[in-house]
C-alpha positions in Angstrom: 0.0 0.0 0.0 1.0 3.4 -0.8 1.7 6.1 2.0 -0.9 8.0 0.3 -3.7 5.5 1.0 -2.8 5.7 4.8 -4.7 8.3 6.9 -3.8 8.5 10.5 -4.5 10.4 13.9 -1.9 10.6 16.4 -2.3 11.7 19.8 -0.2 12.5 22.4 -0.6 13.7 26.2 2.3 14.6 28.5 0.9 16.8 30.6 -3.3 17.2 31.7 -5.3 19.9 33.2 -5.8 18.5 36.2 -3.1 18.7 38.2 -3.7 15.7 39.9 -2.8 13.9 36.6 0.9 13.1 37.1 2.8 14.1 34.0 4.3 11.9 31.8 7.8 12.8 30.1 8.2 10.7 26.9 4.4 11.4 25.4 5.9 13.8 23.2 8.8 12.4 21.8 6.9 9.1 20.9 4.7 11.0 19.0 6.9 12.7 17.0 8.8 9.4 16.4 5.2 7.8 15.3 4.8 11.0 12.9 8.1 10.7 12.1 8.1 7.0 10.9 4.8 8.1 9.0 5.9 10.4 6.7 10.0 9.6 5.9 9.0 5.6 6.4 5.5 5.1 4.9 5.5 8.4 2.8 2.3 9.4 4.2 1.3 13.0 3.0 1.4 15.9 6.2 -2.7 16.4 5.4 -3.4 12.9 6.1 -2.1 13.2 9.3 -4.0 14.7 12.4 -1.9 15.4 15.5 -3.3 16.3 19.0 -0.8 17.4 21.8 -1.5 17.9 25.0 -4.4 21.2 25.3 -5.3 19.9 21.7 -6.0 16.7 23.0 -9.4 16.8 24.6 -12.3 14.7 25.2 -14.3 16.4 22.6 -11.3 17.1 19.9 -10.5 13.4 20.1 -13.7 11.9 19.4 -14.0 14.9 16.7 -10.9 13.7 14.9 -11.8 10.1 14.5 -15.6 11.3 13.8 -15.0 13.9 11.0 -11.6 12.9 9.9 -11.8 9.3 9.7 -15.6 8.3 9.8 -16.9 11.0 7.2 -13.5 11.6 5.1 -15.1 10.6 1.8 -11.5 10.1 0.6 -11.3 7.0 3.0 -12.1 3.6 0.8 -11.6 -0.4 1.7 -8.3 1.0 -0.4 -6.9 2.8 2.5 -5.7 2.0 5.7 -6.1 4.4 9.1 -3.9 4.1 11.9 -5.1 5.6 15.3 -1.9 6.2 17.8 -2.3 7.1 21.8 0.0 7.8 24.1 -0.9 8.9 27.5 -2.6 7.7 30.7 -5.1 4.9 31.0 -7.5 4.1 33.5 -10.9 2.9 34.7 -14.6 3.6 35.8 -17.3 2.2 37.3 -20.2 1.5 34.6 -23.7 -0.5 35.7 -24.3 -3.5 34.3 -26.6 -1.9 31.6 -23.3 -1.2 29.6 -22.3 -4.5 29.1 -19.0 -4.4 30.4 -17.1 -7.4 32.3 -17.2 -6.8 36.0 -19.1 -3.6 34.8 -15.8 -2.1 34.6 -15.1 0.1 31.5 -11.2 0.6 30.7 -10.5 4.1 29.3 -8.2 6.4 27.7 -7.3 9.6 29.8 -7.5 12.9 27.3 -6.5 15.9 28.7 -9.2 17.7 30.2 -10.2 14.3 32.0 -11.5 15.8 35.8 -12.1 18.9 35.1 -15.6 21.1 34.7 -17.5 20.6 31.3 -19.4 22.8 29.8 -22.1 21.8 31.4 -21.4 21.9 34.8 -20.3 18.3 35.6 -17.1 16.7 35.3 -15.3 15.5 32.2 -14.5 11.6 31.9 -12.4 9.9 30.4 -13.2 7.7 27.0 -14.1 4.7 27.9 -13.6 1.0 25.4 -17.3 0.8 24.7 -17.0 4.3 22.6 -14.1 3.9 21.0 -15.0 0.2 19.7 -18.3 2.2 18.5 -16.4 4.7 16.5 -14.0 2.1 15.2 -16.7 -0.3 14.1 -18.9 2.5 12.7 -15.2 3.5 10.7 -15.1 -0.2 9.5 -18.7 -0.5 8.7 -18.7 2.9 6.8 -15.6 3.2 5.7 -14.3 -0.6 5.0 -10.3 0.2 5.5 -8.2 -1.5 7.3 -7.8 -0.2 10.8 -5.1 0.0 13.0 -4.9 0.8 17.1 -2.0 1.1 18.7 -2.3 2.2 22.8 0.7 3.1 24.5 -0.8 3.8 28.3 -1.9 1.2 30.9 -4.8 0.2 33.2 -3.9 -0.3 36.4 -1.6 1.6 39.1 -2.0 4.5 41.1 -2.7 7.8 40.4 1.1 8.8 41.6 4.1 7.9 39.0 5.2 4.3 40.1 9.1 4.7 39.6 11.9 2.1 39.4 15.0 3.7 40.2 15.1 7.2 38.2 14.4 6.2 34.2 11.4 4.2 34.5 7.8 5.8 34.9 4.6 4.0 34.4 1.5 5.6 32.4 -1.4 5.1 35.0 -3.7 6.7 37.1 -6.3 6.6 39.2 -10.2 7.7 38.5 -10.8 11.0 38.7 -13.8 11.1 39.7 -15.4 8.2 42.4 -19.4 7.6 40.6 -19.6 5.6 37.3 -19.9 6.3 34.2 -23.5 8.0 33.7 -25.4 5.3 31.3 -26.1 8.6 28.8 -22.5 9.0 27.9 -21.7 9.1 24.5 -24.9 7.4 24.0 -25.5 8.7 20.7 -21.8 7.2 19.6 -22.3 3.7 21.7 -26.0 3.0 20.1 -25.0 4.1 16.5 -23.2 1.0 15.7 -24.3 -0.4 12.6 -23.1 -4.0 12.4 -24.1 -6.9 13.9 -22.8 -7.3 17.7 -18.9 -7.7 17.7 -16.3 -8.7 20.6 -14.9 -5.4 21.6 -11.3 -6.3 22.5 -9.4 -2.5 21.9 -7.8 -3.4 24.7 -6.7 -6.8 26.8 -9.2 -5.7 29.6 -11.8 -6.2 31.7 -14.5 -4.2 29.4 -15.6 -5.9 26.5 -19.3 -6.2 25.2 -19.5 -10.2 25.4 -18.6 -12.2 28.6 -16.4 -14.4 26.3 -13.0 -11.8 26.9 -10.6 -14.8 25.4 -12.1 -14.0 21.7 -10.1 -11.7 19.9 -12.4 -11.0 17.0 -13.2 -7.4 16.4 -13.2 -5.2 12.9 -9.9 -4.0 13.9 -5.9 -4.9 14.4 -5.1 -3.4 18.3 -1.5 -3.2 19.3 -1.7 -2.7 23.3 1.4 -1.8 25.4 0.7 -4.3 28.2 -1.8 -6.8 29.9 -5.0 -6.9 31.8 -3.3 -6.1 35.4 0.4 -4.4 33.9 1.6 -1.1 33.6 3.1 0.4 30.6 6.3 2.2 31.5 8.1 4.7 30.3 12.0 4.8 30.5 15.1 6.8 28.9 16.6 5.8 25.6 20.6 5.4 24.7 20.2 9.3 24.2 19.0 10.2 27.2 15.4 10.8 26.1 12.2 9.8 28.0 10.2 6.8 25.8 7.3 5.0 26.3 9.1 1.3 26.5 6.3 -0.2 23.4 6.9 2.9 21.4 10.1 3.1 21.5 10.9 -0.9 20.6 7.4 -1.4 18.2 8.8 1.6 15.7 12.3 0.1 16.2 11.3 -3.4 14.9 9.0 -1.9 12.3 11.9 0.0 10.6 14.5 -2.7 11.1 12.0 -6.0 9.9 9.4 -4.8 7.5 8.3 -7.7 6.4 6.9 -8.8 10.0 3.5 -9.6 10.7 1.2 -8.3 13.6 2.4 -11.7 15.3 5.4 -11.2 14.9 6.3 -7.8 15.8 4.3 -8.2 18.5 6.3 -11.3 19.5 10.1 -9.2 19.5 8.7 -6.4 21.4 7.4 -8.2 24.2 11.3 -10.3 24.4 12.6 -6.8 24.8 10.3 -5.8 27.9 10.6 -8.6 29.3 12.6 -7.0 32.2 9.8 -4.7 32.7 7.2 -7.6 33.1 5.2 -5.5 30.9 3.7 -8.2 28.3 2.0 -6.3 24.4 -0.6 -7.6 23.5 -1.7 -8.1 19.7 -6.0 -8.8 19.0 -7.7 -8.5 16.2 -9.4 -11.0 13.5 -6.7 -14.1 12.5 -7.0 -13.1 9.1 -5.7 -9.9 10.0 -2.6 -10.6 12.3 -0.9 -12.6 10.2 -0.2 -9.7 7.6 2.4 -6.8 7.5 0.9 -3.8 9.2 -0.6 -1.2 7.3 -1.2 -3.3 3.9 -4.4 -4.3 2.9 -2.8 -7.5 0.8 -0.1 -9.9 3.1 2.8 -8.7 1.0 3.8 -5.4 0.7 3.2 -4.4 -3.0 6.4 -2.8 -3.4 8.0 -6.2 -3.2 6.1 -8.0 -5.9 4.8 -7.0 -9.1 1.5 -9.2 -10.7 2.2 -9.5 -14.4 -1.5 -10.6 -16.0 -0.7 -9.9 -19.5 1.4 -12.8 -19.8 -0.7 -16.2 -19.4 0.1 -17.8 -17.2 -0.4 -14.8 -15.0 3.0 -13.9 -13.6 3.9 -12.5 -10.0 7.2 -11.2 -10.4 9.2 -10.9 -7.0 11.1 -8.2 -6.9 12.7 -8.7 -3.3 11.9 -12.4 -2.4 14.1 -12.1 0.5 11.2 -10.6 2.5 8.4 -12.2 0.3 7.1 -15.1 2.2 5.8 -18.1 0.2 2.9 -18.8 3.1 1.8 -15.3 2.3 1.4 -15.8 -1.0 -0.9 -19.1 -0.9 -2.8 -17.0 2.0 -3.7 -15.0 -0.8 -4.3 -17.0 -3.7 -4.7 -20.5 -2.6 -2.8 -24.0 -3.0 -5.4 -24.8 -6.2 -4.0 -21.9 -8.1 0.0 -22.4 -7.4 1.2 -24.0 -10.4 5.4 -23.7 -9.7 8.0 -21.9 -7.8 11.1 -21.0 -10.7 14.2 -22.3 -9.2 15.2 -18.3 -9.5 12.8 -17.7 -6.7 11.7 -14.1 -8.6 9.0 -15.4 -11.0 6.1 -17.3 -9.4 3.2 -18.8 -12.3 -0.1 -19.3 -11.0 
């Protein structure tokens, strides 16, 4: 896939409003490194790309990016691929059982005005997993790209920075405020789904819309920074600058390996953090998990040209080093493989 079929919104929260909100050192330079590998790595164009810092980064400027950006960009096709990129503090609420969450616990996403005074008098809350799995399916349904989550905070911990030493920092906090979730909000977002029921696994949590939390099937790829009951960390790089420990190892492998599928990107990270006992975790269809991010085809089209003026049709490899031979009969089947050249760059089918 082309850079210029990739539409993206990155978001990035180092520091909140309410001052209660510890603040977080390497949000910023993770998202620059995200933007970064965007447009020098995957040539995606500067207007495809929506980035929210900090004050930017509210409640109602988040949900308006992936609403009027992503949902109701008529430029969006089953052509295009969207990646959606947060890093910041996670946490939790309270929801009643009427919201269909495990344990009636909802996992959210902390955006930068999370505890203080709305509009309308009462407090703002974070975004909980029920809404953003509405706005993602609704993207899917609407849309039909291929979608991409990547989450770079954690779920549990305190509200205070939990240090090791000096360099490491984990991206948690407490609730802000101590009642649930009121069952009205985002309403309009959570009933507008228009698909049939899915799993909602965003994120390897507690808050999922079917008691069955083992299923990982869902209209999106999610890349998560740690487990159910971990903390993502933060900790300095070899030049001295604050990273959140996913981030900073996911882009590393992505730019070194290329080739790598959800699986198995997912798979180095989590031997790098190892020391951090903070575990990624990778859901999302099977289909879907076993191709190279980003791509709507398992290969990357720049590797391999299809020939179909020539009969037998011809798929000429143009760097079979990274061209799997699994991927291709994932793609068009044992019945139509005819033979493999002993030159390994011409494949008939």
């Amino acid at each position: 896939m082309d850079g210029k079929d990739v539409h993206a919104v990155v978001i990035g929260i180092g520091k909140y409003e309410n001052l209660r909100i510890p603040p977080l050192r390497g949000c910023g330079n993770d998202t620059d490194d995200v933007v970064k590998y965007l447009r020098d790595d995957l040539g995606v164009p500067s207007p495809h790309i929506v980035n929210l810092r900090d004050e930017e980064a509210t409640q109602s400027a988040i949900l308006a990016s992936l609403d009027q950006k992503l949902i109701n960009n008529p430029r969006i096709t089953k052509k295009n691929a969207v990646v959606i990129y947060f890093a910041g503090h996670g946490s939790y609420a309270q929801v009643s059982p009427q919201w269909g969450c495990v344990g009636n616990i909802a996992e959210t996403i902390c955006p930068y005005n999370e505890g203080a005074l709305s509009g309308k008098g009462g407090i703002v809350r974070g975004i909980p997993q029920p809404t953003l799995h509405a706005l993602l399916s609704r993207l899917e349904h609407v849309r039909g790209c291929d979608i991409t989550v990547i989450l770079d905070s954690c779920h549990s911990g305190g509200m205070s920075q939990i240090l090791r030493g000096d360099t490491v920092t984990a991206r948690s906090a407490l609730p802000t405020c101590s009642t649930p979730l009121p069952l009205d909000l985002d309403l309009d977002i959570r009933c507008g789904i228009p698909v049939v029921p899915r799993r909602a696994n965003l994120t390897p949590i507690r808050a999922t819309f079917q008691p069955d939390a083992s299923s990982h099937h869902g209209p999106y790829t999610m890349l998560a920074a740690c487990g159910q009951n971990e903390s993502a960390y933060e900790v300095v790089d070899d030049n001295g600058e604050h990273r959140g420990a996913f981030t900073l190892e996911l882009f590393q492998v992505l730019r070194r390996e290329p080739s790598l599928s959800y699986r198995q990107i997912t798979s180095r990270v989590a031997g790098k953090l190892r020391t951090l006992n903070q575990r990624p975790q990778c859901r999302g269809p099977n289909r879907k998990l076993d191709k190279i991010p980003f791509a709507q085809s398992p290969f990357i089209p720049a590797l391999a040209r299809i020939d179909r003026r020539r009969k037998p049709v011809v798929l000429r490899i143009i760097r079979p080093t990274y061209l799997r031979i699994g991927f291709l009969l994932a793609r068009f089947g044992c019945s139509v493989l005819r033979r493999w050249r002993s030159s390994k760059t011409v494949l008939e089918f």
